[in-house]
ZADO-1210 file (C-alpha; in nm, 4 decimals, padded with zeros to 6 digits):
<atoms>
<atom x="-03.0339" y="-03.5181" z="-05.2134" code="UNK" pos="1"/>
<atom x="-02.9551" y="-03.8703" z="-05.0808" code="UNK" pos="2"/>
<atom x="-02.6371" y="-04.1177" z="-05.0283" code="UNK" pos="3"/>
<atom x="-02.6101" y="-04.1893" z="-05.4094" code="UNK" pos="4"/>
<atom x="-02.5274" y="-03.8003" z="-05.4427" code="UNK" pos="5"/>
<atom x="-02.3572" y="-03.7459" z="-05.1300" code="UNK" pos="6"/>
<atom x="-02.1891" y="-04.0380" z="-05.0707" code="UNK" pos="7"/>
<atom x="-02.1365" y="-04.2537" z="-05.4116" code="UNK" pos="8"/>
<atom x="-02.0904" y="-04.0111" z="-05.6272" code="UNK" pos="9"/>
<atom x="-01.7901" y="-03.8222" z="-05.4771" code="UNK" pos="10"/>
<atom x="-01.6454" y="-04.1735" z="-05.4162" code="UNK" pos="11"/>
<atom x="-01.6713" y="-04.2906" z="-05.7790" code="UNK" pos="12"/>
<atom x="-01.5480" y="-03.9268" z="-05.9294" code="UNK" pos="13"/>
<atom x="-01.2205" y="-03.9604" z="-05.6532" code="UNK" pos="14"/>
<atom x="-01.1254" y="-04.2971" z="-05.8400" code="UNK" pos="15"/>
<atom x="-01.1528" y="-04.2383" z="-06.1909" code="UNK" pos="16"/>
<atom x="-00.9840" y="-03.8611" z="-06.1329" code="UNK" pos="17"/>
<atom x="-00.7114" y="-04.0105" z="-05.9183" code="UNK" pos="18"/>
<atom x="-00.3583" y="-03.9279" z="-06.0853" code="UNK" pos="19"/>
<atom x="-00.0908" y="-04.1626" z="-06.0591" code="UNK" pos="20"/>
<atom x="00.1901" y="-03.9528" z="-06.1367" code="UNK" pos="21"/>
<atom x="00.2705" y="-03.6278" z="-06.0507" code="UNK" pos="22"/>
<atom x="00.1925" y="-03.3326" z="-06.2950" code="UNK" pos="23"/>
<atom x="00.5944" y="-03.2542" z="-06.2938" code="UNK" pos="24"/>
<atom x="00.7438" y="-03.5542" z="-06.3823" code="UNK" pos="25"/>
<atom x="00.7694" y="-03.5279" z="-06.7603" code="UNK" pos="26"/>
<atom x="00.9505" y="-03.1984" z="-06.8963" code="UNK" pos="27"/>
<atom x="00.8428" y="-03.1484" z="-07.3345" code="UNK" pos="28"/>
<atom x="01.1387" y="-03.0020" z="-07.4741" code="UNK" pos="29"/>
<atom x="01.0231" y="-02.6701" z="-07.6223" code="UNK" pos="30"/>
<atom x="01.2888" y="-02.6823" z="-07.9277" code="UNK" pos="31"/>
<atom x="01.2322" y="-03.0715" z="-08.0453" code="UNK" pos="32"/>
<atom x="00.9504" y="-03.1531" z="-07.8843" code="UNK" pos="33"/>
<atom x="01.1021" y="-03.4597" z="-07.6623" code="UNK" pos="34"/>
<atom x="00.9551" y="-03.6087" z="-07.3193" code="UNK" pos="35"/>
<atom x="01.2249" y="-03.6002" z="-07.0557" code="UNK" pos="36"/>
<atom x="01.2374" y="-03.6917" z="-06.6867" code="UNK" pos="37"/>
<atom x="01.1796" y="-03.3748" z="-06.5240" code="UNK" pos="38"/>
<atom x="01.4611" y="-03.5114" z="-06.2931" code="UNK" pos="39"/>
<atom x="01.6615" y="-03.5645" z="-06.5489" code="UNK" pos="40"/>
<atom x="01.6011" y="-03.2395" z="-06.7508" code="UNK" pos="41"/>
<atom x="01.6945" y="-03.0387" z="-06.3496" code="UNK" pos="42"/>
<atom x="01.9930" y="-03.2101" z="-06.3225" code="UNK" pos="43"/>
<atom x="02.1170" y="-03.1533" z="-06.6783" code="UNK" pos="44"/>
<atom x="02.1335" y="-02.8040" z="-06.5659" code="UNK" pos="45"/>
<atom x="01.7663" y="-02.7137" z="-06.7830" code="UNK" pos="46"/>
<atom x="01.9723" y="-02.8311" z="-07.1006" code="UNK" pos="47"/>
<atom x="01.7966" y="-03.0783" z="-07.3453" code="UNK" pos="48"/>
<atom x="01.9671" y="-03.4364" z="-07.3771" code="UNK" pos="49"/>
<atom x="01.8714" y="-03.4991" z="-07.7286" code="UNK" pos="50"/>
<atom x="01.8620" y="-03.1533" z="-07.9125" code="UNK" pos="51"/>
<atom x="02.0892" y="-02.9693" z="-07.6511" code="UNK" pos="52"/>
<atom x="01.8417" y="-02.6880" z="-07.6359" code="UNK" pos="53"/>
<atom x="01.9058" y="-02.4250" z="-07.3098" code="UNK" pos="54"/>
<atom x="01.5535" y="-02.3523" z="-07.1320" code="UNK" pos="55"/>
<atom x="01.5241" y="-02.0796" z="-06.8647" code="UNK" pos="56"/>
<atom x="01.6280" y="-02.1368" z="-06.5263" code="UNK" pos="57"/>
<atom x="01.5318" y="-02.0543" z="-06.1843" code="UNK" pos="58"/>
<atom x="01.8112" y="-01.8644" z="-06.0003" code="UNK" pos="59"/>
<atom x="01.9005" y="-02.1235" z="-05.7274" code="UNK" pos="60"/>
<atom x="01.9883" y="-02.3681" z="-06.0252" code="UNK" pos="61"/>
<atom x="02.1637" y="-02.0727" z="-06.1543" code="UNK" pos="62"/>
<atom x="02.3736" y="-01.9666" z="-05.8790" code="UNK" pos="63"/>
<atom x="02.4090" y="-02.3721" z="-05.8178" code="UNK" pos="64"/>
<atom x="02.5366" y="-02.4381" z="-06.1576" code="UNK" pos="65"/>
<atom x="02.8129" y="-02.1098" z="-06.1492" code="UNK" pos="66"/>
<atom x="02.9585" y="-02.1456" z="-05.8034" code="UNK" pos="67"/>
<atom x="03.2006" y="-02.3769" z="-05.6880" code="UNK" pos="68"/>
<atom x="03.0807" y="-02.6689" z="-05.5546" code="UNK" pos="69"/>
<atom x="02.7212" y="-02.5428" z="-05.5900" code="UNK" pos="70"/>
<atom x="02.7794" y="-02.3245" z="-05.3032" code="UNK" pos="71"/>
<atom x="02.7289" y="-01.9344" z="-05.2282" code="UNK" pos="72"/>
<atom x="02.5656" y="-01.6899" z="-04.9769" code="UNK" pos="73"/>
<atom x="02.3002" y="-01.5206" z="-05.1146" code="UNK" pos="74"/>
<atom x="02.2386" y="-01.1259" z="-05.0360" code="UNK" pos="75"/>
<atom x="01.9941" y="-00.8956" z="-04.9138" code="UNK" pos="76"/>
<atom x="01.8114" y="-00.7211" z="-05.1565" code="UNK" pos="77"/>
<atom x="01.6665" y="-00.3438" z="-05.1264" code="UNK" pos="78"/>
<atom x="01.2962" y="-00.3187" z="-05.0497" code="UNK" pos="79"/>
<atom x="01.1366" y="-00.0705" z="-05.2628" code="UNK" pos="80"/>
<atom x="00.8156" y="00.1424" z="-05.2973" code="UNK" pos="81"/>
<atom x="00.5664" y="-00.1164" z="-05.4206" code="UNK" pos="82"/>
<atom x="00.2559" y="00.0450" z="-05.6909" code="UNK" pos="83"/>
<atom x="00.3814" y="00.4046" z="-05.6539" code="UNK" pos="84"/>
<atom x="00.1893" y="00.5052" z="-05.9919" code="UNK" pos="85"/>
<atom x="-00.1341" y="00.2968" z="-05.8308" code="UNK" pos="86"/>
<atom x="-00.0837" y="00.1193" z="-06.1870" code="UNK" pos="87"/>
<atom x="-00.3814" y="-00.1144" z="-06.2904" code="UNK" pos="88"/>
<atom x="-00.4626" y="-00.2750" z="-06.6563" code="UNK" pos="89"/>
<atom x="-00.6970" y="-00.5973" z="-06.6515" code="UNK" pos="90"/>
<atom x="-00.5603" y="-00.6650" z="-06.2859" code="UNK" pos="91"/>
<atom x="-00.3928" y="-00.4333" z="-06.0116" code="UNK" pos="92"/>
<atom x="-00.0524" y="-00.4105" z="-05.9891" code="UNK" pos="93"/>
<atom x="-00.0397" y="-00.5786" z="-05.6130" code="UNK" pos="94"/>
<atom x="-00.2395" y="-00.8487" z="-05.7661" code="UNK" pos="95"/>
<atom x="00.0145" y="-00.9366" z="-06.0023" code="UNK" pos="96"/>
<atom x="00.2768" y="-00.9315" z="-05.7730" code="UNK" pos="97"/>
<atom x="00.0718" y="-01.1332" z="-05.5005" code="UNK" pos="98"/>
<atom x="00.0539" y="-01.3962" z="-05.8021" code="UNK" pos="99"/>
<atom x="00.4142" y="-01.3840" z="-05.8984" code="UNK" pos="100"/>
<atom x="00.5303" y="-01.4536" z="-05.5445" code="UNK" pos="101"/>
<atom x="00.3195" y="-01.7068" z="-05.5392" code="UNK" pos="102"/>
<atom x="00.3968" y="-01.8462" z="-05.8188" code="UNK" pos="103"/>
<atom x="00.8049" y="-01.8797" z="-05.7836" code="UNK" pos="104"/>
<atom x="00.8372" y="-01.7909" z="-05.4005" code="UNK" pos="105"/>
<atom x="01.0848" y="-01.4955" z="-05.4577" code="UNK" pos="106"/>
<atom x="01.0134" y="-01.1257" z="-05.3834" code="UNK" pos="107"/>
<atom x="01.0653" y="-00.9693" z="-05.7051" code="UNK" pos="108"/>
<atom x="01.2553" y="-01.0499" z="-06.0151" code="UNK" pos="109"/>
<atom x="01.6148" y="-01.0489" z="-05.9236" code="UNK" pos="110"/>
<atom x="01.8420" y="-01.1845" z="-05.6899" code="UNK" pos="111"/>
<atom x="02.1982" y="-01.2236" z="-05.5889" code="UNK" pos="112"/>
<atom x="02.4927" y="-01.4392" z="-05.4408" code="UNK" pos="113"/>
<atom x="02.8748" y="-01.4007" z="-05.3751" code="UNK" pos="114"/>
<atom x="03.0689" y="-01.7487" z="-05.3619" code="UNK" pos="115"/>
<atom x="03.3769" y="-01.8790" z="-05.5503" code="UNK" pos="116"/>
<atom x="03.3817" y="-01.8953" z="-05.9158" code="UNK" pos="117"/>
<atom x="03.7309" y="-02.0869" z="-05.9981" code="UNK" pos="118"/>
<atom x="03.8410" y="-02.0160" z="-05.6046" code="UNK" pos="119"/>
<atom x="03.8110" y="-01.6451" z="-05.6084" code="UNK" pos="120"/>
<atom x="03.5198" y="-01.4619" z="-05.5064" code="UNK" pos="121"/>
<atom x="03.2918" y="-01.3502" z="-05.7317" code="UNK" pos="122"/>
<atom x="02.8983" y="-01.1702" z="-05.6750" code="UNK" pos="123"/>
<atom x="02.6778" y="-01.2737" z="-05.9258" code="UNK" pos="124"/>
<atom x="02.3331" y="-01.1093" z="-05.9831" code="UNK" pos="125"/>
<atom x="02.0520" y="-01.3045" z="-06.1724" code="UNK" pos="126"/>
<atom x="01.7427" y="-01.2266" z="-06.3460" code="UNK" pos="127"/>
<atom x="01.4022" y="-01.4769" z="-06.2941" code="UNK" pos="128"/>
<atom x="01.2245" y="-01.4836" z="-06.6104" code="UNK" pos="129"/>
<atom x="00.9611" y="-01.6695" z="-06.4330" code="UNK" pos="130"/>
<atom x="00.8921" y="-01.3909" z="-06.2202" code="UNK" pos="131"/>
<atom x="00.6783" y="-01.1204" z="-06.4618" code="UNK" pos="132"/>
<atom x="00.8983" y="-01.1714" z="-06.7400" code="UNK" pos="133"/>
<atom x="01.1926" y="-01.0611" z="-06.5429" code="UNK" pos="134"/>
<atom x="01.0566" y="-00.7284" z="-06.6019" code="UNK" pos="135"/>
<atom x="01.2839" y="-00.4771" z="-06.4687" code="UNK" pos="136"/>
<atom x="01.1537" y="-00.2086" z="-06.2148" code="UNK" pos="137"/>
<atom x="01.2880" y="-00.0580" z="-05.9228" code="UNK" pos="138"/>
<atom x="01.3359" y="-00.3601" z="-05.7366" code="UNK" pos="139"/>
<atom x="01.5968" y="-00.5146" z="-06.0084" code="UNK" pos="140"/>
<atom x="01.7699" y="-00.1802" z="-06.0302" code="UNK" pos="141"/>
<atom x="01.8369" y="-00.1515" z="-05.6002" code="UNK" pos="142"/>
<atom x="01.9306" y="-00.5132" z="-05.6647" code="UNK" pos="143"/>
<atom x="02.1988" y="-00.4427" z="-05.9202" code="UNK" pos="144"/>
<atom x="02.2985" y="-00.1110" z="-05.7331" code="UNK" pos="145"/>
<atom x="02.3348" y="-00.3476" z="-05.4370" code="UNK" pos="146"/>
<atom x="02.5131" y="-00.6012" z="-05.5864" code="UNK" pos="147"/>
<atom x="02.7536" y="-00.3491" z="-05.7772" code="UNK" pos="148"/>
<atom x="02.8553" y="-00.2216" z="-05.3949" code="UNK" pos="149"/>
<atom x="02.9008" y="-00.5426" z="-05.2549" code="UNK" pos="150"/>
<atom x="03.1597" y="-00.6141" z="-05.5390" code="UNK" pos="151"/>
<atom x="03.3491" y="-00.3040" z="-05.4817" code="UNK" pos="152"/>
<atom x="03.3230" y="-00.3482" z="-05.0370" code="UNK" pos="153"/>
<atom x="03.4757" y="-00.7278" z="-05.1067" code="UNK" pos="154"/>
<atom x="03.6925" y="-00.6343" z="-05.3951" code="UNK" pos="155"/>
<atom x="03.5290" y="-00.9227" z="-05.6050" code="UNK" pos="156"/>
<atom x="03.3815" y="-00.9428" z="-06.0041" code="UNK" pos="157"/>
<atom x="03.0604" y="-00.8755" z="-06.0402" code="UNK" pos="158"/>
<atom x="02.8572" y="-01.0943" z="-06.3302" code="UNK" pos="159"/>
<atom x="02.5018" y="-01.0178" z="-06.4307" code="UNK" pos="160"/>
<atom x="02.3064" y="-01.3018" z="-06.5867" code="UNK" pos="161"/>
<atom x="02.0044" y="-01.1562" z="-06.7900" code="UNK" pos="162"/>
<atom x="01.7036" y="-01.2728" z="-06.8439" code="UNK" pos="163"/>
<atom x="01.4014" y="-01.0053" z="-06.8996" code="UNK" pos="164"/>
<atom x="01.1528" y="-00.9036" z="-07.1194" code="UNK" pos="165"/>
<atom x="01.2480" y="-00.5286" z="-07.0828" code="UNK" pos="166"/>
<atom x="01.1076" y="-00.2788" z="-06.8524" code="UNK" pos="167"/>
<atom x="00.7743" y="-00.3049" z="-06.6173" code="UNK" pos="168"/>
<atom x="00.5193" y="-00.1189" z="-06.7919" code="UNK" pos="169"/>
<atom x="00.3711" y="-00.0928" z="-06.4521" code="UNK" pos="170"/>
<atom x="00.5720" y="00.1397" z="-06.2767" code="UNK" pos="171"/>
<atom x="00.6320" y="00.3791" z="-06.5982" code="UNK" pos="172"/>
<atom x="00.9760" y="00.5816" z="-06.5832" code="UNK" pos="173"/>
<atom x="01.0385" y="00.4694" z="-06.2630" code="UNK" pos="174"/>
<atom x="01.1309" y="00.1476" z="-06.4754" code="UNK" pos="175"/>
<atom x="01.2583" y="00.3517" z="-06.7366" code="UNK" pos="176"/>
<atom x="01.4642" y="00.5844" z="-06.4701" code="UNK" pos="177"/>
<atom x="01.6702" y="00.2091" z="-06.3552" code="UNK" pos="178"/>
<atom x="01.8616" y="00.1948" z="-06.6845" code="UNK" pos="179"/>
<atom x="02.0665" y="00.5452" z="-06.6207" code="UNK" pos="180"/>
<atom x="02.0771" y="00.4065" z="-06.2609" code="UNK" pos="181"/>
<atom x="02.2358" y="00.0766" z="-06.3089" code="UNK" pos="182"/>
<atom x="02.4722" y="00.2734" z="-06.5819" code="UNK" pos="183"/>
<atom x="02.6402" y="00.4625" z="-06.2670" code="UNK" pos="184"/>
<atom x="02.6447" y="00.1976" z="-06.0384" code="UNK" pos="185"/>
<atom x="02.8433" y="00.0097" z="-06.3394" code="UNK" pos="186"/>
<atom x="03.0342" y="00.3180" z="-06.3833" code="UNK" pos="187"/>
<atom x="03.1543" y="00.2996" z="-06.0059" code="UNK" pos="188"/>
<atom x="03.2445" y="-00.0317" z="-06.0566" code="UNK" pos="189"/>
<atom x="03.4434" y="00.0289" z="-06.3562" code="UNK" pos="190"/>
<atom x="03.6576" y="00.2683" z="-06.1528" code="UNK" pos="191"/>
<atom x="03.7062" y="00.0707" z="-05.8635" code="UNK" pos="192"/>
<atom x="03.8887" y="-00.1664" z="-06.1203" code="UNK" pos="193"/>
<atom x="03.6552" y="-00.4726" z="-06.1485" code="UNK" pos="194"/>
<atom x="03.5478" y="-00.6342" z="-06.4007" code="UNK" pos="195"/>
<atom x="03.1892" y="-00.6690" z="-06.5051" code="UNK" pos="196"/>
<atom x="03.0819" y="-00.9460" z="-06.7323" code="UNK" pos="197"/>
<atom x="02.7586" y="-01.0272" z="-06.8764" code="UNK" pos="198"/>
<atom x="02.6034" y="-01.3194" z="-06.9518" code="UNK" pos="199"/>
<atom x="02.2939" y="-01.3141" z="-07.1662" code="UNK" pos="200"/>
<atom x="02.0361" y="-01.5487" z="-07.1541" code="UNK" pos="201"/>
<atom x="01.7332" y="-01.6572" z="-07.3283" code="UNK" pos="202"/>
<atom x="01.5536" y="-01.3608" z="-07.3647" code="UNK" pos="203"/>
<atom x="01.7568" y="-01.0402" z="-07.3473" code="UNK" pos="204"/>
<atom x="01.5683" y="-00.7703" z="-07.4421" code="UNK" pos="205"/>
<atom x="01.3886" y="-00.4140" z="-07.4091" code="UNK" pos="206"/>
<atom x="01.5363" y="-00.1635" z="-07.2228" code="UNK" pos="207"/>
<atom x="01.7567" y="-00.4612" z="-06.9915" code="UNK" pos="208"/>
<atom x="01.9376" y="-00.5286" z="-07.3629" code="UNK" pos="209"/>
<atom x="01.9976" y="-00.0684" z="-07.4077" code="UNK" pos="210"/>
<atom x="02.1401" y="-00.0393" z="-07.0552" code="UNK" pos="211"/>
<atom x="02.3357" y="-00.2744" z="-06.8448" code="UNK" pos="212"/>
<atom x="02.3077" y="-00.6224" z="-07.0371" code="UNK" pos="213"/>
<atom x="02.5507" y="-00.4444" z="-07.3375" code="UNK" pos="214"/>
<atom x="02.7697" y="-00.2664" z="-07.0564" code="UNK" pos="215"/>
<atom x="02.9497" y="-00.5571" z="-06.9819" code="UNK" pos="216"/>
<atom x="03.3645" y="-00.6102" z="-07.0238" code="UNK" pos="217"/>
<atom x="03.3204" y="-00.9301" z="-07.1952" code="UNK" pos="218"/>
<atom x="02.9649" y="-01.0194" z="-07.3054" code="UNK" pos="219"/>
<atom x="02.8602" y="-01.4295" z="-07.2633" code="UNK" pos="220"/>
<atom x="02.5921" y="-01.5757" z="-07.4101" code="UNK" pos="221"/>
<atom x="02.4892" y="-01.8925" z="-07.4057" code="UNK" pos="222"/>
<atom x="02.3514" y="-02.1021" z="-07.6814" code="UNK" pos="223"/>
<atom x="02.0348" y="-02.0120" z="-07.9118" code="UNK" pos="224"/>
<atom x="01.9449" y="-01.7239" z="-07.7030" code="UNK" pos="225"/>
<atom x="01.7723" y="-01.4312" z="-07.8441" code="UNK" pos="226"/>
<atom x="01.8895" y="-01.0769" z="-07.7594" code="UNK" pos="227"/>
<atom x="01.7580" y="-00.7696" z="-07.8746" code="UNK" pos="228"/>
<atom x="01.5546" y="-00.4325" z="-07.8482" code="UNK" pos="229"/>
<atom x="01.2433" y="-00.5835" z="-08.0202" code="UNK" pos="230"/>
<atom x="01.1100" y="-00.8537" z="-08.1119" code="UNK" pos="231"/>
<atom x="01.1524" y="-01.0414" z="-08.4814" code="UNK" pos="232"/>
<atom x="00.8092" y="-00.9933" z="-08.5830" code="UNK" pos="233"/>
<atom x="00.8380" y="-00.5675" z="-08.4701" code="UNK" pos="234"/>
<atom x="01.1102" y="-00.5474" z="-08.7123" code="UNK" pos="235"/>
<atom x="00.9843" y="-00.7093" z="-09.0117" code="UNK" pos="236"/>
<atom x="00.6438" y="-00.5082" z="-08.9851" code="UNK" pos="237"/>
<atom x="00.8594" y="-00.2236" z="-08.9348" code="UNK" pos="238"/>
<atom x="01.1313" y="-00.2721" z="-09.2181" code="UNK" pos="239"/>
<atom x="00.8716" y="-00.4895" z="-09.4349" code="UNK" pos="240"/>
<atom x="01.1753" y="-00.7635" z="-09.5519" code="UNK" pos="241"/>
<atom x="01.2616" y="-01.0521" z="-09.4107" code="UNK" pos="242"/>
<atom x="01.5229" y="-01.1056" z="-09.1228" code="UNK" pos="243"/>
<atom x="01.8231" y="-01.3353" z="-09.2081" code="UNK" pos="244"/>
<atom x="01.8226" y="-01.6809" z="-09.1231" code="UNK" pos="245"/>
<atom x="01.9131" y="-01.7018" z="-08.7039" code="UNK" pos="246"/>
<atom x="01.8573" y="-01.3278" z="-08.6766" code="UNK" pos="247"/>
<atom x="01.8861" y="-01.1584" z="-08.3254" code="UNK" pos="248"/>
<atom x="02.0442" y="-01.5321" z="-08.1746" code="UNK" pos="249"/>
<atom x="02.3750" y="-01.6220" z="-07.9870" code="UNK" pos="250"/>
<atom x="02.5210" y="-01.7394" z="-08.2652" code="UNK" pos="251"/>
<atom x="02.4694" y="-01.4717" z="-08.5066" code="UNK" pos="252"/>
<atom x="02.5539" y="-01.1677" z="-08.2630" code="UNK" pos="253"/>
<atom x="02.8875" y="-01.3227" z="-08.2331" code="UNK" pos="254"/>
<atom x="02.9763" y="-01.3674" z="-08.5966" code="UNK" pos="255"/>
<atom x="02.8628" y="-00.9847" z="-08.6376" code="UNK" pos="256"/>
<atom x="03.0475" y="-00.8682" z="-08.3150" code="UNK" pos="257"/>
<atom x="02.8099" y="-00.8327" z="-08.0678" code="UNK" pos="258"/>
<atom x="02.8842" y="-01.1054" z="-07.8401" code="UNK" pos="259"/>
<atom x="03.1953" y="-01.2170" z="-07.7325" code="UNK" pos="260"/>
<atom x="03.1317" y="-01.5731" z="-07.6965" code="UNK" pos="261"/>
<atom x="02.8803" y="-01.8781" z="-07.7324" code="UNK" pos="262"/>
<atom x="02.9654" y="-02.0914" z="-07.3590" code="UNK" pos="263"/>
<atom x="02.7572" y="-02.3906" z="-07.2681" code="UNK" pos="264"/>
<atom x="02.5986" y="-02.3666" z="-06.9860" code="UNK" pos="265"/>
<atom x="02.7738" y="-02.6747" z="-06.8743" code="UNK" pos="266"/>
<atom x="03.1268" y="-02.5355" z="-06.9186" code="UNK" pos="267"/>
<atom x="03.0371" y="-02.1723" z="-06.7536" code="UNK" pos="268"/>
<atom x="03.2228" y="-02.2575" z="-06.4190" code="UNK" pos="269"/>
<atom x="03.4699" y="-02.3038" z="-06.6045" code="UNK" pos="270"/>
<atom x="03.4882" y="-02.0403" z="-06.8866" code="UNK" pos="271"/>
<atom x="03.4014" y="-01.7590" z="-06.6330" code="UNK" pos="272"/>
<atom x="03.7013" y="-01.8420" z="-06.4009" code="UNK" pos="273"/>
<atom x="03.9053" y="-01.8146" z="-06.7200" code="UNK" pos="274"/>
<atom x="03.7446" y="-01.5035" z="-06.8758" code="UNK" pos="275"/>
<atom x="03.7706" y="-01.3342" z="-06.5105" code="UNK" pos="276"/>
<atom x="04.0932" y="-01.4245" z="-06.3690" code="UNK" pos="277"/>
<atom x="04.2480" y="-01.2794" z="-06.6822" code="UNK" pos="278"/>
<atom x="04.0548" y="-00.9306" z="-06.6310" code="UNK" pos="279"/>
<atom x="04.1605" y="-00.9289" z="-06.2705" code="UNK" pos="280"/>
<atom x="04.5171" y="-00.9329" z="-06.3956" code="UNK" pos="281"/>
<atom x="04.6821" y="-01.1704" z="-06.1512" code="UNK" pos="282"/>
<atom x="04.5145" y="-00.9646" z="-05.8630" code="UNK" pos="283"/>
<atom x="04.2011" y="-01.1577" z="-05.7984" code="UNK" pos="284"/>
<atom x="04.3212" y="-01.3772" z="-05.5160" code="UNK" pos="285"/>
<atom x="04.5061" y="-01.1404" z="-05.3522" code="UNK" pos="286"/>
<atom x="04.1988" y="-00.8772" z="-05.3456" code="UNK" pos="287"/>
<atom x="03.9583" y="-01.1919" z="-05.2122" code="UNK" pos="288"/>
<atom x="04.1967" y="-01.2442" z="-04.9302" code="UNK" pos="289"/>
<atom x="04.2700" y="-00.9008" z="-04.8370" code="UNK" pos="290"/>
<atom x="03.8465" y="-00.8598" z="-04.8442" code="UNK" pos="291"/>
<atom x="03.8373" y="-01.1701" z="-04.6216" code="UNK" pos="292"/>
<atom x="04.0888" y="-00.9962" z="-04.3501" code="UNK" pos="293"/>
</atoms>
């Protein structure tokens, strides 16, 4: 050991490694392959500028791109039971939630926010993709749950954007048990007499896509997602043809009835005041301000 090692070395190797840009500052469009400013890319709501392709979103930008003026409150969610099966595969359970916190700074896959949609109150539940696949387990179904009761305390919507891979094979039928669940807490809704509307995003699937993401009054989708029970490839190895042209996408789910509509992400303010003030019946307004009394 001497100064060339200790000394020049470390010196030399901290010039030529130095970065001059951040490691966020590009964004590669996943559909045509474009570089665009990652600033660019966040404020264009995660939408592509040159092939219009919709990427996932984090829920603040969510919540920011649905609410009024970009503003909202978010809520509480339930704490649940975390590794009750003592699940492990190639990593404990806790470890992979340790790393998913980590990783997007939220407690679990799901969270929620009531603010004005169009001037009336609305509560508005979101699924992080980024977070484990948006896997749902027990935490998403006390969110929904939660957010379901909130709606019918403040006499407001309630609008769940999905985004999941299906249930968390970690926690077994405890996942499994949230789709019956969330059906009820839907149910109540439903006979409270508020509207629940859906709005799928890229990917909807699993057991998210059987239960509550089909429940919906009005089901919203936005452009190229995919939405279904299994995957493409599943199918095809099952049924041994091939799948149409666009198969299990926005698009085609509305032309066969499945969806209701295709919305832009950049016109869902807008399209979701419409769809919901006409499912409130004239009463909207008049149930916010009672609420707010």
């Amino acid at each position: 050991m001497n100064w060339l090692t200790n000394y020049v070395k470390p010196k030399l190797q901290a010039v030529l490694n130095r970065k001059d840009t951040p490691d966020n500052l590009w964004h590669k469009c996943k559909n045509c392959g474009q570089m665009i400013f990652h600033k660019d890319f966040v404020a264009n709501q995660y939408v592509c500028g040159h092939c219009d392709h919709h990427d996932r979103m984090p829920p603040e930008d969510r919540f920011a791109s649905i609410f009024d003026r970009s503003t909202y409150k978010q809520l509480e969610m339930p704490k649940v039971q975390e590794d009750p099966l003592k699940f492990r595969d190639t990593k404990k359970y806790p470890d992979r939630l340790k790393d998913a916190r980590a990783k997007t700074g939220d407690n679990d896959a799901v969270k929620a926010a009531v603010g004005k949609v169009q001037g009336n109150d609305t509560v508005v539940l979101v699924q992080n993709f980024f977070f484990m696949g948006g896997s749902m387990g027990m935490a998403v179904g006390e969110g929904i749950i939660s957010a379901a009761k909130h709606a019918i305390k403040i006499g407001a919507p309630l609008v769940i954007c999905t985004a999941s891979g299906g249930a968390r094979m970690q926690e077994g039928i405890l996942s499994l048990m949230q789709m019956p669940r969330t059906t009820v807490a839907l149910q109540l809704l439903k006979e409270a007499g508020l509207p629940y509307v859906v709005v799928l995003t890229d990917p909807t699937s699993g057991g998210v896509s059987a239960s509550y993401a089909m429940l919906g009054d009005v089901h919203i989708a936005e452009p190229g997602a995919m939405i279904a029970f299994s995957g493409p490839r599943v199918i095809e190895q099952t049924i041994r043809e091939k799948l149409p042209e666009g198969f299990q996408r926005s698009e085609y789910l509305r032309e066969h009835g499945m969806v209701d509509m295709v919305v832009h992400r950049h016109h869902m303010n807008e399209e979701l005041g419409k769809v919901l003030g006409f499912l409130m019946g004239g009463k909207w307004s008049s149930r916010s301000t009672q609420a707010a009394e």
